[in-house]
N, C-alpha and C positions, 0 to 999 in steps of 0.2 A: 504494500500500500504506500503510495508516496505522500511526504512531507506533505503538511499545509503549509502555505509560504503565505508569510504576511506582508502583502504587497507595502500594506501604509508603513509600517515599520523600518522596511527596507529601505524606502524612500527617505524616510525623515529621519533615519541615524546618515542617510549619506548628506544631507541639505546640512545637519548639524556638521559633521568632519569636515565639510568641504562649502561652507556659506558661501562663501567669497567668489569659488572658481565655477559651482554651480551658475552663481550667478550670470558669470564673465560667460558661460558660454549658453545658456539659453536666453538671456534679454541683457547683451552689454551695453547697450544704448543705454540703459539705468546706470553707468561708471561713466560714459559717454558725455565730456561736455560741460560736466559740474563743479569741476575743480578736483582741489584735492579729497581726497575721500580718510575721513578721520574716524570713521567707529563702522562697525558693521557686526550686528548684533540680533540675534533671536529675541523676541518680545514675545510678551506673555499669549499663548496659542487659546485662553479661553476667554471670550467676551465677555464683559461684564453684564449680569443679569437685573434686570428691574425689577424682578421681583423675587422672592426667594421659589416662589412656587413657578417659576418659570425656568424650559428647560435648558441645559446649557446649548453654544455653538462651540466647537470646537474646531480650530482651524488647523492643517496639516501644519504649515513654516510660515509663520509673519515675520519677516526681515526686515529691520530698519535700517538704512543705512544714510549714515549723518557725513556731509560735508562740510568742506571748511570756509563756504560761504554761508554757511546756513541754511541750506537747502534740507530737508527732509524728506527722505522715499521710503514709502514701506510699500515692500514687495509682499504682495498674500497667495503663496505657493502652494498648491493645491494639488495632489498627485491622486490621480482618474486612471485606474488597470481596467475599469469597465465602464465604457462611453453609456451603458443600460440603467446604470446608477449616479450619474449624473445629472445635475438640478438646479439650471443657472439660476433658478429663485434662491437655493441657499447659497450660491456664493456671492449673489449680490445682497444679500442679507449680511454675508460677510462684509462685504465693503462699505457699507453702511455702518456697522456697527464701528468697524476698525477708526474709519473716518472720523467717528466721533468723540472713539477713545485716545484718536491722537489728531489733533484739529488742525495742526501746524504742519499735516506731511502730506506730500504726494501722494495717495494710495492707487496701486497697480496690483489689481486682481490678472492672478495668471494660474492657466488650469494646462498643468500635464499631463498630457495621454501618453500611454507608455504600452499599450495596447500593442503586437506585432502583428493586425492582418486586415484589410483593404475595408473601406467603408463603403457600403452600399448609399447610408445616408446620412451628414452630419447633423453634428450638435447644432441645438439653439447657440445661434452667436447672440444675439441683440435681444432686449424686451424694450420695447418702446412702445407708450402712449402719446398719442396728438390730438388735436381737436382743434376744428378750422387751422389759423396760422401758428397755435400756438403746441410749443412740446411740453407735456407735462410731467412726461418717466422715461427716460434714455440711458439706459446700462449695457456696458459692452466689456470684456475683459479679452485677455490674450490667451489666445490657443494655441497652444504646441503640440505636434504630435512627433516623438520620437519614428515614428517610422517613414516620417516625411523625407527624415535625413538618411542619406548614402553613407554609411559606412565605412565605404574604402575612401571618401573624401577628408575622413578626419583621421585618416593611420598614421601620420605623423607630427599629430597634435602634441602638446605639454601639457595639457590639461587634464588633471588625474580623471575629475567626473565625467571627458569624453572618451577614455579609455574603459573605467566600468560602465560606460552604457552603452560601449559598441553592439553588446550583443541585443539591444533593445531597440538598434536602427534596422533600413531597410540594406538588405543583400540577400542574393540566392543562396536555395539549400545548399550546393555542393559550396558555396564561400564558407560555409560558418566556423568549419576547424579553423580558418586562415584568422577569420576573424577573432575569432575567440585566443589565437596565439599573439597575435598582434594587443589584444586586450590586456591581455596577461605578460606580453614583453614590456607592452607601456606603463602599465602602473608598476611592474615591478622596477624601473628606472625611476619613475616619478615620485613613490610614497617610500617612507619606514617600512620597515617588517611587520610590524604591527599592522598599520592598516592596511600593507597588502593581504595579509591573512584574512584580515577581517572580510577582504572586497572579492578575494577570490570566490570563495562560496557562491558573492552575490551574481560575479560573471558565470560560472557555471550554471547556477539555478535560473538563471535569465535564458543561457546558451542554450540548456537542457542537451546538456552532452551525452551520448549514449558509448557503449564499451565501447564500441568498436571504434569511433570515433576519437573516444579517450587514445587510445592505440596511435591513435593516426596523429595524433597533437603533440604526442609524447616524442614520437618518432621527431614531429619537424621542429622540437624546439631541441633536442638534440644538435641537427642540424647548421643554430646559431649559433652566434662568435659569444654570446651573453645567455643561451639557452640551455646549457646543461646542468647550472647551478638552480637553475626556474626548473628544471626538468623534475631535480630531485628532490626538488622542494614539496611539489606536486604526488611527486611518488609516496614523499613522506607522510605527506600529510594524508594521505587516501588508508596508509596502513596504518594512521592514529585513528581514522573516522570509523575505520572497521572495528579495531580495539575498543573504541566507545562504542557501539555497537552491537557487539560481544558482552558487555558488562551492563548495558542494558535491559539485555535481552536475558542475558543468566540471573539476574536480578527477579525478575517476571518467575521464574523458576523457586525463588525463596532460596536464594544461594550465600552462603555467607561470603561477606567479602575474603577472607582469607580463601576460600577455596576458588574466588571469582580471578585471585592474585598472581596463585598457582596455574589459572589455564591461559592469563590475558600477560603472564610475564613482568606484573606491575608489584608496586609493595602492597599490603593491606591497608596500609594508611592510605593509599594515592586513591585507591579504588573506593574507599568513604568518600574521599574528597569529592570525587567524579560523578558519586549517585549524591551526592548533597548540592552538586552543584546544578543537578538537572539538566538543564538545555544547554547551560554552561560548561557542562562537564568538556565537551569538544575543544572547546578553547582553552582549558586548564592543563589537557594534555600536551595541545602543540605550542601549549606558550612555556611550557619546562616540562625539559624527558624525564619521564616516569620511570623508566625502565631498568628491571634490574640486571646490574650489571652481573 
């Protein structure tokens, strides 16, 4: 049975690591023009409510970003995996409300689709009211769709969030090991250890890599002048995923950890640690070897 993947989560721990260059590369026109840029910063994601019996809104990434002219932008990032659940009534409810919690800023509603497959019909762009000459309600926000962009156009960006979201643009089936090796060459030049760890996952889970194809990415990054050390990185990490895996799974069995210690090659301490950490257990193994020497 495969993972649930929690699309919003994925989204908004990457808008938090990377505010800045998300930015730079889905609406740079917001850096574009304003001077110097002096704070750039996540603001409070839930509207204030009027009443207490009232329910919340909660918004994906409200980003402010403060110039050194005094300008004010708050960007209201909104990440959409299914165009079916989408409601430009509650994001202009968001703009509304945001507008009013910060009166001094620009606010730019922007909704990402992150969706990878051909629209028969879009989104509500606009809601607007008139009557005779005059306009009474005109709301309009900015629409992205990751699959709008090419892929092979941005393989030699610097930009960490356009390297983990290659696999979420458009290119053919037989491109995608390429692509997804290019993904994973670029962020590995670009980020710490740390968050390449953290973002590989999110490239694979995007890519949706299957064995054979694993095979075939292993092989070409081999291949590189900077790919063997990524190669076996990846390797590594595939036989830590199985070892938590294993200890999950013999857990479900009523296994004591010492005996779980004995089959998975870890200490008994490591092995509490791994089922106490739950979902974290994954990352507690590849961020320090467990393994008994």
């Amino acid at each position: 049975m495969a993972e649930r993947v929690s699309h919003d989560q994925n989204f908004k721990n990457l808008a938090r690591d990377f505010t800045r260059e998300i930015a730079e590369f889905l609406s740079p026109e917001i850096l574009e023009g304003m001077g110097r840029l002096i704070d750039c910063k996540l603001v409070n994601q839930e509207t204030q409510k009027e009443k207490l019996k009232d329910r919340h809104f909660v918004l994906d990434i409200p980003i402010l970003f403060v110039f050194e002219n005094g300008t004010l932008i708050l960007w209201l990032l909104e990440f959409q995996e299914d165009k079916y659940k989408f409601s430009i009534y509650k994001v202009a409810h968001y703009g509304i409300d945001y507008m009013k919690a910060h009166p001094g800023a620009i606010v730019i509603p922007t909704v990402l689709f992150t969706d990878r497959r051909k629209w028969r019909k879009d989104v509500d762009r606009v809601l607007d009211s008139s009557f005779g000459e005059k306009n009474y309600i005109h709301f309009e926000y900015q629409k992205i769709r990751l699959f709008e962009y090419q892929a092979r156009d941005y393989f030699d960006s610097t930009n960490p969030v356009v390297m983990i979201l290659l696999p979420k643009m458009n290119y053919e089936p037989e491109e995608k090991v390429d692509v997804v090796m290019r993904a994973m060459t670029g962020l590995f030049r670009l980020v710490g250890a740390a968050l390449f760890e953290k973002y590989l996952d999110f490239i694979y889970t995007y890519a949706d890599i299957q064995e054979n194809e694993q095979e075939e990415l292993l092989s070409l990054l081999t291949e590189k002048e900077d790919g063997m050390l990524l190669s076996e990185r990846i390797q590594e990490r595939s036989r830590y995923k199985e070892k938590y895996q294993t200890i999950m799974n013999l857990q479900k069995y009523k296994m004591k950890p010492e005996e779980i210690a004995d089959i998975t090659s870890l200490t008994p301490e490591k092995v509490r640690e791994v089922l106490a950490a739950g979902d974290k257990g994954l990352d507690l193994l590849i961020g320090k070897d467990a393994t008994k020497h």
